[in-house]
C-alpha positions as CSV (number, residue, x, y, z in Angstrom):
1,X,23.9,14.7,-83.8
2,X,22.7,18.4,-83.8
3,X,22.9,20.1,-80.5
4,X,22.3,24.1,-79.7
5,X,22.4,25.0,-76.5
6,X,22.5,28.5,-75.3
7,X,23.3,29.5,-72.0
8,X,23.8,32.5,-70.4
9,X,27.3,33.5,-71.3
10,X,27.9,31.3,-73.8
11,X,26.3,28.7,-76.8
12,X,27.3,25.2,-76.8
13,X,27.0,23.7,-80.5
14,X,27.5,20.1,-80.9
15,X,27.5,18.9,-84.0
16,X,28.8,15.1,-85.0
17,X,28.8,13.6,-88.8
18,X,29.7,13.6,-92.1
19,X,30.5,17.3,-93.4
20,X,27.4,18.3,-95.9
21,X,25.3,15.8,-94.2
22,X,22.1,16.0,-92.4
23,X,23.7,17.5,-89.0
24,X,26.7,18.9,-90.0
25,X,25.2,20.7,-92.8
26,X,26.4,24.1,-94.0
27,X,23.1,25.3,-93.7
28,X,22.3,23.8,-90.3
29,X,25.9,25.5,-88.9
30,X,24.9,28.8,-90.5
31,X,21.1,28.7,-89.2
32,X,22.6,28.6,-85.6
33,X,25.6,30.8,-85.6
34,X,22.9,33.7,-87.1
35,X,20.7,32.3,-83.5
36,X,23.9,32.7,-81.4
37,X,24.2,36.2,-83.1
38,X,20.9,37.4,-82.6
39,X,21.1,36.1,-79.2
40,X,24.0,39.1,-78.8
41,X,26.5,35.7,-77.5
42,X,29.6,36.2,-78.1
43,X,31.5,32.6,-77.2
44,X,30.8,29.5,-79.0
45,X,32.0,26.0,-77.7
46,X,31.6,24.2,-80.9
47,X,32.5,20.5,-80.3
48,X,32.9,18.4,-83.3
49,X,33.5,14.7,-84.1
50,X,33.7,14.2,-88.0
51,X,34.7,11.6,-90.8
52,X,34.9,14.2,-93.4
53,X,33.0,14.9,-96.1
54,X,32.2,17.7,-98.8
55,X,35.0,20.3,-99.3
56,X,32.8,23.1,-100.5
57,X,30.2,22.2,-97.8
58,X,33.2,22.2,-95.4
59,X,34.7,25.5,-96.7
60,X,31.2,27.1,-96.2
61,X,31.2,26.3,-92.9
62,X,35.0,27.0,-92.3
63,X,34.0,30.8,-93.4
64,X,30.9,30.9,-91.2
65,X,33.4,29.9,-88.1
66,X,35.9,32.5,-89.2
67,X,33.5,35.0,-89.7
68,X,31.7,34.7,-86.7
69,X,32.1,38.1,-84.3
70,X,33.2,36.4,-81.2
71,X,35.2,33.7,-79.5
72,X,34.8,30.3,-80.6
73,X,36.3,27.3,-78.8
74,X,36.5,24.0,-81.3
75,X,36.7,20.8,-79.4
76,X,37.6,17.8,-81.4
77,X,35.5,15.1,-79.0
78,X,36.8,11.8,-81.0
79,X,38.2,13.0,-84.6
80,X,38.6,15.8,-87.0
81,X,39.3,13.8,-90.3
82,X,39.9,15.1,-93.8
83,X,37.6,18.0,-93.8
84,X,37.0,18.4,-90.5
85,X,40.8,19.1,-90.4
86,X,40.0,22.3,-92.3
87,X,36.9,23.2,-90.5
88,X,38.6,23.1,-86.7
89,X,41.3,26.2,-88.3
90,X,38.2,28.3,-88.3
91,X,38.3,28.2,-84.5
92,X,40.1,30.9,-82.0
93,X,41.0,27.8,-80.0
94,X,41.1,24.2,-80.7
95,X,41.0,21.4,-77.8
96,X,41.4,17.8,-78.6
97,X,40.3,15.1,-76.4
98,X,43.2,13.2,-75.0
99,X,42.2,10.2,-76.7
100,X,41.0,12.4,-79.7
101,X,42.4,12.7,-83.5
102,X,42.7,15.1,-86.7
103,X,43.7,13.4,-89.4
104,X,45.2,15.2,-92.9
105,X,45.1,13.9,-96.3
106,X,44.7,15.2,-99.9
107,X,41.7,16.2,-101.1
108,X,40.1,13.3,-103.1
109,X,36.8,13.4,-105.6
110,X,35.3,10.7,-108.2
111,X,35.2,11.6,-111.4
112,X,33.6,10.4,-114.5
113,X,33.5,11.6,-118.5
114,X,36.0,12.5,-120.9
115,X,39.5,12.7,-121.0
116,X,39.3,16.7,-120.9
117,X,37.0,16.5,-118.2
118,X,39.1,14.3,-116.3
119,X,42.1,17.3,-116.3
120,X,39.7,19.5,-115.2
121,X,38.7,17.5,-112.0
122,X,42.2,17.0,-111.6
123,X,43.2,20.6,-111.6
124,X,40.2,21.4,-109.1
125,X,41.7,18.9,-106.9
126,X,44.7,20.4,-107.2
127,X,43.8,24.1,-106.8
128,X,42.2,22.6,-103.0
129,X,44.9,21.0,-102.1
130,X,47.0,24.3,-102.6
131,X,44.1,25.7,-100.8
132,X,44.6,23.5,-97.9
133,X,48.4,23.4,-97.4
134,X,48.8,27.1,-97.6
135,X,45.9,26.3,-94.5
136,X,48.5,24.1,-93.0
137,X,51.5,26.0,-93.4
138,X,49.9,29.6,-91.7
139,X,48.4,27.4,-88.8
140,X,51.5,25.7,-88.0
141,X,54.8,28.0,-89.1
142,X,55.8,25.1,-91.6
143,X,56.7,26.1,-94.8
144,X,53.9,25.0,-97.9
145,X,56.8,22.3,-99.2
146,X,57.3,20.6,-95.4
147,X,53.4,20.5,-95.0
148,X,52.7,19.2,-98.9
149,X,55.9,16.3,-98.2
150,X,54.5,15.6,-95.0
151,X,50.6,15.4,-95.6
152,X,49.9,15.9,-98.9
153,X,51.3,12.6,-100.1
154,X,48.4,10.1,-101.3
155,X,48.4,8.7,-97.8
156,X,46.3,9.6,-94.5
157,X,48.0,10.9,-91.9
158,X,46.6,10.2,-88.4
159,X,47.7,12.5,-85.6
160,X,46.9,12.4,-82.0
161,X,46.2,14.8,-79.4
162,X,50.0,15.2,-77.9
163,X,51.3,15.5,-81.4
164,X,48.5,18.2,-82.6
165,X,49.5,20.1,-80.1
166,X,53.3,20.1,-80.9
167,X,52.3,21.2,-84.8
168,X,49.9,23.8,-83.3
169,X,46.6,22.8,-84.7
170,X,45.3,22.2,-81.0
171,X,46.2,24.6,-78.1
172,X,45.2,22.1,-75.2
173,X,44.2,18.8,-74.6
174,X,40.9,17.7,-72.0
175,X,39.8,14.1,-70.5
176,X,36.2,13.3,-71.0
177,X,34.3,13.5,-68.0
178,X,31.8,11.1,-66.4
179,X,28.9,12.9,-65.2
């Protein structure tokens, strides 16, 4: 799903799927935050409910948040997994529904071809992840060795809303709403 909606004080951007697919395309995410711009807006609730996905797509549109001249609000609406655990640290503000989840592993990619291309994928994946936990570490006060022990350990780590608050990647939790 790919939602814009602009109102008067504000643009609410819903976007749900996999990170560099069809909605939650870097292209897509840059197309509306240059409408929301143009538009002279300056808050964007940007709720999000991702698998993961690409990391360069992901990193794209973690600079187009961070970049953005204004406020914007990230609400995780179900989860924020893999990617989308970079991609919400973009955001002034993060909210996480109560029943909502981020979840943190390292990076991972297929790889095919020779042995020497093999090292090479493996010291791309390597260079991210050292991306990503200094990510981690600013976000939460941890040091880079607590986050890479903790989360950066082969395994997926699933965190709810209560506890994404305590690390500080969300600053509030919200209830969904009927109606």
């Amino acid at each position: 799903m790919f939602k814009l909606d602009k109102q008067k004080d504000k643009a609410v951007l819903t976007v749900y799927g996999y990170v560099g697919g069809y909605y939650l395309d870097y292209r897509n995410i840059s197309a509306a935050l240059d409408d929301i711009t143009r538009s002279k807006i300056q808050h964007v609730d940007f709720h999000l409910h991702t698998n993961g996905g690409s990391v360069f797509d992901g990193n794209l549109i973690y600079n187009f948040i961070a970049n953005f001249k204004g406020t914007v609000d990230i609400y995780i609406d179900g989860i924020a997994a893999s990617m989308g655990s970079i991609i919400i640290m973009a955001g002034s503000r993060v909210h996480i529904a109560e029943n909502g989840f981020i979840m943190i592993h390292s990076p991972s990619g297929d790889g095919s071809g020779t042995a020497q291309q093999l090292l090479e994928t493996a010291k791309l994946l390597r260079s991210i992840e050292k991306n990503f936990v200094a990510k981690f570490a600013a976000k939460t006060g941890k040091t880079t060795d607590e986050i890479r022990a903790k989360y950066f350990d082969g395994l997926d780590h699933w965190i709810d809303a209560d506890e994404a608050i305590q690390l500080g990647l969300a600053t509030s939790k919200f209830t969904a709403q009927n109606g």
